[in-house]
NUMILUM-499736 format. One record per atom (N, C-alpha, C, O, CB): residue number from 1; residue in three letters; chain; atom name; x, z, y. Coordinates in steps of 0.05 Angstrom, whole numbers, plus 32768, in hexadecimal, padded with zeros to 4 digits. Glycine has a CB too. Layout:
<nodes>
NODE  num  residu  chaine  atome     x     z     y
NODE  NUM     ALA       A     CA     X     Z     Y
...
</nodes>
This chain:
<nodes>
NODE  num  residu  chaine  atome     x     z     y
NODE    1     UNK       A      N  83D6  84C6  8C57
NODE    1     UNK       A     CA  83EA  84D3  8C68
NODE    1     UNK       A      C  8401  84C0  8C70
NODE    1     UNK       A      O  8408  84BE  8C87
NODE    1     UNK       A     CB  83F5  84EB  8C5B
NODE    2     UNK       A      N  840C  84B0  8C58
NODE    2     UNK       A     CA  841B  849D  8C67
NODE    2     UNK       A      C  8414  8487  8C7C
NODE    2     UNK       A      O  8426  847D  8C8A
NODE    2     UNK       A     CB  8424  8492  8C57
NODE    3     UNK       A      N  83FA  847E  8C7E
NODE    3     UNK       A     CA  83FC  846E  8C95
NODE    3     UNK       A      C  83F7  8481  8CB1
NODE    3     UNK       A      O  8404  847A  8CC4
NODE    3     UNK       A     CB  83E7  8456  8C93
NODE    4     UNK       A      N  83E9  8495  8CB3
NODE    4     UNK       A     CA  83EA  84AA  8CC1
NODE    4     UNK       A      C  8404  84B1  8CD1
NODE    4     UNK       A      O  8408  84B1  8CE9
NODE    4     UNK       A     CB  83E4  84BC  8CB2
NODE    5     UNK       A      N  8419  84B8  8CB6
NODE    5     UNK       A     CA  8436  84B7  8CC4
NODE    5     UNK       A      C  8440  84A1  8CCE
NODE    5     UNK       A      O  844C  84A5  8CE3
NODE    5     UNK       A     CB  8449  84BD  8CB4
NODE    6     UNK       A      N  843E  8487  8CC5
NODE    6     UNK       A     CA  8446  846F  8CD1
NODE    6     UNK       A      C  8440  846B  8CF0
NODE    6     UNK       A      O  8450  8464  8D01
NODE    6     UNK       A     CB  843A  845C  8CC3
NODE    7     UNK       A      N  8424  8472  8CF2
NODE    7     UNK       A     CA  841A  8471  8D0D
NODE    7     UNK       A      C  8427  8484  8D27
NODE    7     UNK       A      O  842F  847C  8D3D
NODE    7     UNK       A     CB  83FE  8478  8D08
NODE    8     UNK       A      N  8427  84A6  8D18
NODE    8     UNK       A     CA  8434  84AC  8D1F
NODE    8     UNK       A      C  844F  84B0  8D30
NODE    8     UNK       A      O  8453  84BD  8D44
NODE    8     UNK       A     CB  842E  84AD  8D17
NODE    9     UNK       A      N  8466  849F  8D1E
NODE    9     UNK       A     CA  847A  8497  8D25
NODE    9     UNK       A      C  8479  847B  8D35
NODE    9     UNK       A      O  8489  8474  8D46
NODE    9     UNK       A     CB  8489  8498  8D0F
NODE   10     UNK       A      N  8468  8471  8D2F
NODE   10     UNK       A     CA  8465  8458  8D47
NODE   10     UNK       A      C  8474  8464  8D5F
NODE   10     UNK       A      O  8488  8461  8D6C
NODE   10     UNK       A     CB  8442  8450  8D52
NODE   11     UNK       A      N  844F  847B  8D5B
NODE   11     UNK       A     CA  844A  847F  8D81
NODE   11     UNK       A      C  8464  848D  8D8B
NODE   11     UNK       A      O  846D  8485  8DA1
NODE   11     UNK       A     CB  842A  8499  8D8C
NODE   12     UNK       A      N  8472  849F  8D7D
NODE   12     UNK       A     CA  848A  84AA  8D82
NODE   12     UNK       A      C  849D  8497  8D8E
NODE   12     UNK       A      O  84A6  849A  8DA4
NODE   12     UNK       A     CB  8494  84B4  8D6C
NODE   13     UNK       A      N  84A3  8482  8D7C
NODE   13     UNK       A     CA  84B5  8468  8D80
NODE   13     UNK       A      C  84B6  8461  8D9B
NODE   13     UNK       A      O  84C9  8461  8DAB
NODE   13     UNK       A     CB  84AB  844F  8D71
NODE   14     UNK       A      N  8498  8459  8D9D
NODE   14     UNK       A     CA  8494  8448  8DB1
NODE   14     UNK       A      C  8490  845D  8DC9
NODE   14     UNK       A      O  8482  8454  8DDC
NODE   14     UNK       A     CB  847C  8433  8DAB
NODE   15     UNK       A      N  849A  8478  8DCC
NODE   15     UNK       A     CA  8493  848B  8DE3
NODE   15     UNK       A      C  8476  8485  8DEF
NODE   15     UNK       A      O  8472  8488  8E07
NODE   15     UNK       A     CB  84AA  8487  8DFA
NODE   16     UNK       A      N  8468  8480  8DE2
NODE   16     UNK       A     CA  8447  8484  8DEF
NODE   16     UNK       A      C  843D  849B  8DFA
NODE   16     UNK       A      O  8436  84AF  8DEC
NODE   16     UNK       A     CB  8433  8481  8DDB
NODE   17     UNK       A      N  843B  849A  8E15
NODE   17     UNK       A     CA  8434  84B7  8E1A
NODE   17     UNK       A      C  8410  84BE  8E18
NODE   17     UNK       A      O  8405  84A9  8E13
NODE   17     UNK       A     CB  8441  84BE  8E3D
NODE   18     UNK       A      N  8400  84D1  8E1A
NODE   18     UNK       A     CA  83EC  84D8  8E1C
NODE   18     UNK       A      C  83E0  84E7  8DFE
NODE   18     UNK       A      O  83F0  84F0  8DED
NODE   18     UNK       A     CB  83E0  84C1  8E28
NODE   19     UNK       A      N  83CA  84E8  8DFD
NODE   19     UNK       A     CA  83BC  84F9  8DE5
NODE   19     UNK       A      C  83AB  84D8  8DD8
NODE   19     UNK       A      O  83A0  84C4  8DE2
NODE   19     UNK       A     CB  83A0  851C  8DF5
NODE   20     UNK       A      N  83B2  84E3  8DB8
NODE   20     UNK       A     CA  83A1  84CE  8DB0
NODE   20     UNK       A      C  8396  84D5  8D95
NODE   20     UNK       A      O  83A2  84E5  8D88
NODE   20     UNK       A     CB  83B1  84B3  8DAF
NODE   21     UNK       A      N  8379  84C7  8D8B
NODE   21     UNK       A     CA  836F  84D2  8D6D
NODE   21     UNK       A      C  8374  84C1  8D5E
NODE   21     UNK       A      O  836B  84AA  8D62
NODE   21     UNK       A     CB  8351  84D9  8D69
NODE   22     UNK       A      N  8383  84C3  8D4A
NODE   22     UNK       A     CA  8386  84B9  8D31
NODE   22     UNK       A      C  8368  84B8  8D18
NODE   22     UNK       A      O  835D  84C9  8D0B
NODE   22     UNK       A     CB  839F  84CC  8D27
NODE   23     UNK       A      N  8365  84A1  8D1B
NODE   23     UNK       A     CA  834E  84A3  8D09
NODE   23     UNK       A      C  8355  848E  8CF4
NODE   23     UNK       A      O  835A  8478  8CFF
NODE   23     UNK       A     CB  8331  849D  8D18
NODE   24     UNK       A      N  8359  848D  8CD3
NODE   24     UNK       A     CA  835F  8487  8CC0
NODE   24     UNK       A      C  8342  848B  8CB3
NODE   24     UNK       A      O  833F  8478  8CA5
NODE   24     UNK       A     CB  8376  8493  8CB7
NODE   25     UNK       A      N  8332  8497  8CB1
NODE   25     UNK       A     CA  831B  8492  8C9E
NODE   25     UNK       A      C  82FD  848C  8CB7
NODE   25     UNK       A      O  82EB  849D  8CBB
NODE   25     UNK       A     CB  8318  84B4  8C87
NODE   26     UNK       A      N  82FE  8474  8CC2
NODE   26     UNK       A     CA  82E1  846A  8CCF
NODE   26     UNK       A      C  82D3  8467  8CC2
NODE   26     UNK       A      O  82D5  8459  8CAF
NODE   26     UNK       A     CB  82DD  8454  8CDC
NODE   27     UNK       A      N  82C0  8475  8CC9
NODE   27     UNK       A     CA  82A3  8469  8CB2
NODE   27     UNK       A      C  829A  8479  8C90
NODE   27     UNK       A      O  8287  8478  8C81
NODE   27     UNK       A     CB  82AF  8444  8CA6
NODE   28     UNK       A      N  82BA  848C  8C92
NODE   28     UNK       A     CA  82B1  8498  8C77
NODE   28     UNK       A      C  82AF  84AD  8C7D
NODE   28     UNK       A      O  82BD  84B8  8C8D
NODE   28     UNK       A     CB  82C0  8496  8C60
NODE   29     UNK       A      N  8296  84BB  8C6C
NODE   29     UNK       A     CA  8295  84DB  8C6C
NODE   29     UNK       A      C  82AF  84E6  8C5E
NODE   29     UNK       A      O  82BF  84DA  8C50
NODE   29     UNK       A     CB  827A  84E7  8C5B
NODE   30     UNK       A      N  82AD  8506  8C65
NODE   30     UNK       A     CA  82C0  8514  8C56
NODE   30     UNK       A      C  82B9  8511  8C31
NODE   30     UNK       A      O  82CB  850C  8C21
NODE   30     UNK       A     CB  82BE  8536  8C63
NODE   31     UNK       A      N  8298  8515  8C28
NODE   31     UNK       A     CA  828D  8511  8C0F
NODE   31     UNK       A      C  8299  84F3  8C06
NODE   31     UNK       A      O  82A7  84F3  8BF2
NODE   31     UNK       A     CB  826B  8514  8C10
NODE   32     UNK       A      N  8295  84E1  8C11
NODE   32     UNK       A     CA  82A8  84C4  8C09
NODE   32     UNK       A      C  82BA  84BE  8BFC
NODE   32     UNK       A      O  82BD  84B2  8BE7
NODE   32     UNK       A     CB  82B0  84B9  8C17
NODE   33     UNK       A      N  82D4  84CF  8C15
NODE   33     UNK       A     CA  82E7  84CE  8C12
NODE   33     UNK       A      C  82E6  84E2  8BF4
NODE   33     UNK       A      O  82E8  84D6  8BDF
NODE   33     UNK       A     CB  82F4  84D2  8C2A
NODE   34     UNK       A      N  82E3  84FC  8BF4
NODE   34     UNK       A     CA  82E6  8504  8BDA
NODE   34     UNK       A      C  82DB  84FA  8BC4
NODE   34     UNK       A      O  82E9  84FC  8BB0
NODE   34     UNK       A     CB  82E2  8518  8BD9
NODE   35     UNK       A      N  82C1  84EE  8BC0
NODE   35     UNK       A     CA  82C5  84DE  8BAB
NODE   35     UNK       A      C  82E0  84C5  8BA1
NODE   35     UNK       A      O  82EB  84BC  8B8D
NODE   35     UNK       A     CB  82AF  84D3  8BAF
NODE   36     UNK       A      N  82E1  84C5  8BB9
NODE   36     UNK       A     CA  82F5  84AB  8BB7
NODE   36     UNK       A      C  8313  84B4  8BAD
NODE   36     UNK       A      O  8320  84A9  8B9B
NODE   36     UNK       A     CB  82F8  849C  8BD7
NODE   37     UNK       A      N  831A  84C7  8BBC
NODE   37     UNK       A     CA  8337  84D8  8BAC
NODE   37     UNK       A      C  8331  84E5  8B91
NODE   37     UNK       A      O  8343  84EB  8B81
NODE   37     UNK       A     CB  8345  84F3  8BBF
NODE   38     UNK       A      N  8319  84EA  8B8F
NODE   38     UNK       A     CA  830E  84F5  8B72
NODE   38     UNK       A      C  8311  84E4  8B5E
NODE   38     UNK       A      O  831B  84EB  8B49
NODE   38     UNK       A     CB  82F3  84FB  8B70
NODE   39     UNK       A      N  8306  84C8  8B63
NODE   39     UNK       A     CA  830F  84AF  8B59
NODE   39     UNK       A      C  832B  84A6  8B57
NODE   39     UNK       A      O  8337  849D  8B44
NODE   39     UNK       A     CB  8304  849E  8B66
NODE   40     UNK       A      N  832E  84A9  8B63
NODE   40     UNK       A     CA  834F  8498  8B69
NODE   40     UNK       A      C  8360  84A9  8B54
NODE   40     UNK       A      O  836B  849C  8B42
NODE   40     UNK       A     CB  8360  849D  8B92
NODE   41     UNK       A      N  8364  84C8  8B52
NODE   41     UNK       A     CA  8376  84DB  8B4C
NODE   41     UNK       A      C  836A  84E7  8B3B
NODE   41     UNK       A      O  8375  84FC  8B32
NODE   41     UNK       A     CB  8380  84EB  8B5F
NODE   42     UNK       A      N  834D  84DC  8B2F
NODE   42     UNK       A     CA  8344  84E1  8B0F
NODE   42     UNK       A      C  8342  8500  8B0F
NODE   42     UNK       A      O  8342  850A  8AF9
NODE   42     UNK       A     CB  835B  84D4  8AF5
NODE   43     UNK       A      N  8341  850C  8B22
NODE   43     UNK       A     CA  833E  8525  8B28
NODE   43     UNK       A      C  8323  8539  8B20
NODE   43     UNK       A      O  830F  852C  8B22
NODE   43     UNK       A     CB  8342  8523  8B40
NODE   44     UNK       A      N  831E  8554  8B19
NODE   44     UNK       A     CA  830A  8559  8B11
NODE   44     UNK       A      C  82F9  8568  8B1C
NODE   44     UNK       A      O  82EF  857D  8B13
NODE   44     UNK       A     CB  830D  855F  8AFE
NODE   45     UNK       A      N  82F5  855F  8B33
NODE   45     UNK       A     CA  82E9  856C  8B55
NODE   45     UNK       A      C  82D0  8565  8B4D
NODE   45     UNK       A      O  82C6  8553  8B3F
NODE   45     UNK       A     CB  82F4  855A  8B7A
NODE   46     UNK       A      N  82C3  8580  8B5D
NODE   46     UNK       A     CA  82A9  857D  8B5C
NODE   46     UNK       A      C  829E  8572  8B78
NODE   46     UNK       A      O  8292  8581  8B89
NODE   46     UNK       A     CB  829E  8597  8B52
NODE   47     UNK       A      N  82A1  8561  8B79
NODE   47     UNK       A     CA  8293  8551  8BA2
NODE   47     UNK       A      C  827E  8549  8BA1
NODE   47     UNK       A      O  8277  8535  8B94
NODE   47     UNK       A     CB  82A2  8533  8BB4
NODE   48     UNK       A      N  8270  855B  8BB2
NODE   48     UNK       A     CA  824D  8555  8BBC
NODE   48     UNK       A      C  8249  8556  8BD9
NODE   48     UNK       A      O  8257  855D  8BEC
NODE   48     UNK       A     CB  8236  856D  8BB2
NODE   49     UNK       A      N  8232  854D  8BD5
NODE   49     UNK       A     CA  8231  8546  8BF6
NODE   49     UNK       A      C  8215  855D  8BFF
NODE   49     UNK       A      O  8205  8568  8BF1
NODE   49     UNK       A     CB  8227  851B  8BFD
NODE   50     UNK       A      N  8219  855D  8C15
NODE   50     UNK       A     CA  8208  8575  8C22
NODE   50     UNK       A      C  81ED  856A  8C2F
NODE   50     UNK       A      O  81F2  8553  8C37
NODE   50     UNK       A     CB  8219  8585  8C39
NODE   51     UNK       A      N  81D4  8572  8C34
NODE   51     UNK       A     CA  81BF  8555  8C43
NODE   51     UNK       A      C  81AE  856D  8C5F
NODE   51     UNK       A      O  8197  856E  8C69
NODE   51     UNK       A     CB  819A  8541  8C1F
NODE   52     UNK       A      N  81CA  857D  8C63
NODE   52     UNK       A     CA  81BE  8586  8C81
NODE   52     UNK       A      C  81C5  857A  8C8F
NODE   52     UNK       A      O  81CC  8563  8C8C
NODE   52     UNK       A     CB  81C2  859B  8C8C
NODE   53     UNK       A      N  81C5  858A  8CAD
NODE   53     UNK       A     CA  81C4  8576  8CC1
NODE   53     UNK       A      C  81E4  8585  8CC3
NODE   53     UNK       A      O  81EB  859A  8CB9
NODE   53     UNK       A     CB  81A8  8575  8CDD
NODE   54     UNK       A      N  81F1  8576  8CD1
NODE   54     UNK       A     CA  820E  8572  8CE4
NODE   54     UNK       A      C  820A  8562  8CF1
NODE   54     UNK       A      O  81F9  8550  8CF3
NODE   54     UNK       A     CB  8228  856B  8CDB
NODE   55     UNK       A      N  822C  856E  8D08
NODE   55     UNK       A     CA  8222  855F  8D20
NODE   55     UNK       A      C  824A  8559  8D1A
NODE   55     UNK       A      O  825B  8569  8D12
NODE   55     UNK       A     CB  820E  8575  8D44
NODE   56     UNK       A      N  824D  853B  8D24
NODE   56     UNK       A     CA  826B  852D  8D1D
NODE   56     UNK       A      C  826F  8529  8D33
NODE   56     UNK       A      O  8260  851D  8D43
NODE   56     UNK       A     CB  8271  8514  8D0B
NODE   57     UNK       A      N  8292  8538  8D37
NODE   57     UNK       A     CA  8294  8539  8D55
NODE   57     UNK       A      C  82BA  8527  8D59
NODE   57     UNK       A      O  82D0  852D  8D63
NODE   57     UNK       A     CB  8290  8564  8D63
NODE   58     UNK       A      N  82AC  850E  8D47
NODE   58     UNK       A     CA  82C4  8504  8D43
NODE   58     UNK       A      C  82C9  84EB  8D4D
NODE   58     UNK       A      O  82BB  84D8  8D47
NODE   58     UNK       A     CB  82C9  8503  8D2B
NODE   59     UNK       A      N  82E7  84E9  8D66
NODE   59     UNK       A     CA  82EA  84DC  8D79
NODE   59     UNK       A      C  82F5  84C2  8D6E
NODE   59     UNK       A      O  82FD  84C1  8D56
NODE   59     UNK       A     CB  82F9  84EA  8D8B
NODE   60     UNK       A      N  82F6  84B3  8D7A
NODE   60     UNK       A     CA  82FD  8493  8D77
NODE   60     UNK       A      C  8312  848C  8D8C
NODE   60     UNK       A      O  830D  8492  8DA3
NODE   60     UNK       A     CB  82E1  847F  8D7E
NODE   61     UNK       A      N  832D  847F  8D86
NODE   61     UNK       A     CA  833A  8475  8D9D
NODE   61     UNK       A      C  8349  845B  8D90
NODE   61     UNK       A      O  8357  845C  8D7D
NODE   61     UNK       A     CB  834E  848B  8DAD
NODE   62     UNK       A      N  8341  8442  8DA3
NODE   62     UNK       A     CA  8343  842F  8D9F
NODE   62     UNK       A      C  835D  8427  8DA4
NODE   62     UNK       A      O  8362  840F  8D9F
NODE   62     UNK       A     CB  8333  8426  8DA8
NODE   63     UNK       A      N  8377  843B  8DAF
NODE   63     UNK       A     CA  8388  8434  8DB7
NODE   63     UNK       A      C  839E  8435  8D9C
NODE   63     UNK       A      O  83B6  842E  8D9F
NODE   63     UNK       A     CB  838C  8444  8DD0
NODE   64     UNK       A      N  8393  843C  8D86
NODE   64     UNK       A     CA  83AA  8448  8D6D
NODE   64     UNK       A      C  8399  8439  8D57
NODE   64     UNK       A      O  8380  843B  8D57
NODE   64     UNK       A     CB  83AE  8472  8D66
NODE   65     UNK       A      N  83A8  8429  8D44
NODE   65     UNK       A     CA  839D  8425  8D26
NODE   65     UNK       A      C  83AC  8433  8D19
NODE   65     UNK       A      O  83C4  8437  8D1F
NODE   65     UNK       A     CB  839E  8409  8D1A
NODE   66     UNK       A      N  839E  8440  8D01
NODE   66     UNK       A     CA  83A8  844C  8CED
NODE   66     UNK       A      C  8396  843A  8CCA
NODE   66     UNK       A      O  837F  8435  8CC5
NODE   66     UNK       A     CB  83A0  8471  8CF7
NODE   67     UNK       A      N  83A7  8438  8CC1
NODE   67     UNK       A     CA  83A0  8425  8CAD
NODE   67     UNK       A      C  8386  8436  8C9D
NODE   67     UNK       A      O  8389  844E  8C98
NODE   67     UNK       A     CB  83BD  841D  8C98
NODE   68     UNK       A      N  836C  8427  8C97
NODE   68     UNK       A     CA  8353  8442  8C91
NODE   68     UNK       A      C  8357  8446  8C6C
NODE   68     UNK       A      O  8361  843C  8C58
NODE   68     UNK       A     CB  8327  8432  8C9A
NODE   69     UNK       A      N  8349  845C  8C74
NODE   69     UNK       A     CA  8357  8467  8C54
NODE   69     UNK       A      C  833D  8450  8C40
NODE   69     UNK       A      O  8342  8443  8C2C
NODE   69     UNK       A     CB  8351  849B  8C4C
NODE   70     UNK       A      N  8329  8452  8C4A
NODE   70     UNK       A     CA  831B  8438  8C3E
NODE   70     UNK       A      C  8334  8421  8C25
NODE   70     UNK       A      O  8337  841D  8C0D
NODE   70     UNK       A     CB  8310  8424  8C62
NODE   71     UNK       A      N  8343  8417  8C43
NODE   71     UNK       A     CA  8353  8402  8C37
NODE   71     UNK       A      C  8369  840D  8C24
NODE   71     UNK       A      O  836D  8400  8C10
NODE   71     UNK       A     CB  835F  83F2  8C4D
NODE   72     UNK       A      N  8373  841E  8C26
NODE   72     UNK       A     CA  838B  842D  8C15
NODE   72     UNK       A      C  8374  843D  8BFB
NODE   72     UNK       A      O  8380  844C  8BEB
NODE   72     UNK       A     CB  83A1  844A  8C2E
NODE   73     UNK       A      N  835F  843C  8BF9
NODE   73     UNK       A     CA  8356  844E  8BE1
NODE   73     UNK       A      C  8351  8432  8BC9
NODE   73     UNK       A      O  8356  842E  8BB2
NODE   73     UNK       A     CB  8333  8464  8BEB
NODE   74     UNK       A      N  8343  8422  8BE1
NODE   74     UNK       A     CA  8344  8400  8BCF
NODE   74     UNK       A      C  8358  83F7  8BC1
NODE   74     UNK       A      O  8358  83EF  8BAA
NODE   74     UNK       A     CB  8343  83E7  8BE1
NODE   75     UNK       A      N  836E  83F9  8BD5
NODE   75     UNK       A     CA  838B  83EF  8BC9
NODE   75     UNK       A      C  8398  83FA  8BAB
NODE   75     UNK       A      O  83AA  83F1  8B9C
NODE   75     UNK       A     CB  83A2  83F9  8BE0
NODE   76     UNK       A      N  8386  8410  8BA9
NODE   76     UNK       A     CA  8392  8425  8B9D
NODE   76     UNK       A      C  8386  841F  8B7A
NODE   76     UNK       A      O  838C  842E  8B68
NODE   76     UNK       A     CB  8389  8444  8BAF
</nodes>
């Protein structure tokens, strides 16, 4: 969430006008990521992954970086 907000306040800063998607986790499933905060926060979640079909209707815009949670779960 903090680089999320960072970005956030950029675009504010910098008066950017238009609509834009914030994407912080490329490449990771939602199951990933919860292993990964499961890990991180030693937490006692039960996270499984599902092996139907879905359909990911998740947009990409090249105009915004948001630091990927990839790199901040590493850091961590």
């Amino acid at each position: 969430m903090p680089d999320t907000a960072t970005t956030l306040v950029n675009l504010y800063e910098t008066k950017a006008k238009g609509l834009y998607h914030l994407d912080g986790n490329p490449g990771m499933s939602l199951y990933e990521i919860g292993l990964a905060l499961r890990a991180l926060l030693n937490a006692p979640w039960q996270v499984g992954a599902v092996e139907e079909p879905h359909m990911t209707l998740l947009m990409s815009d090249q105009r915004v970086a948001v630091t990927s949670i990839r790199e901040r779960l590493e850091k961590a």
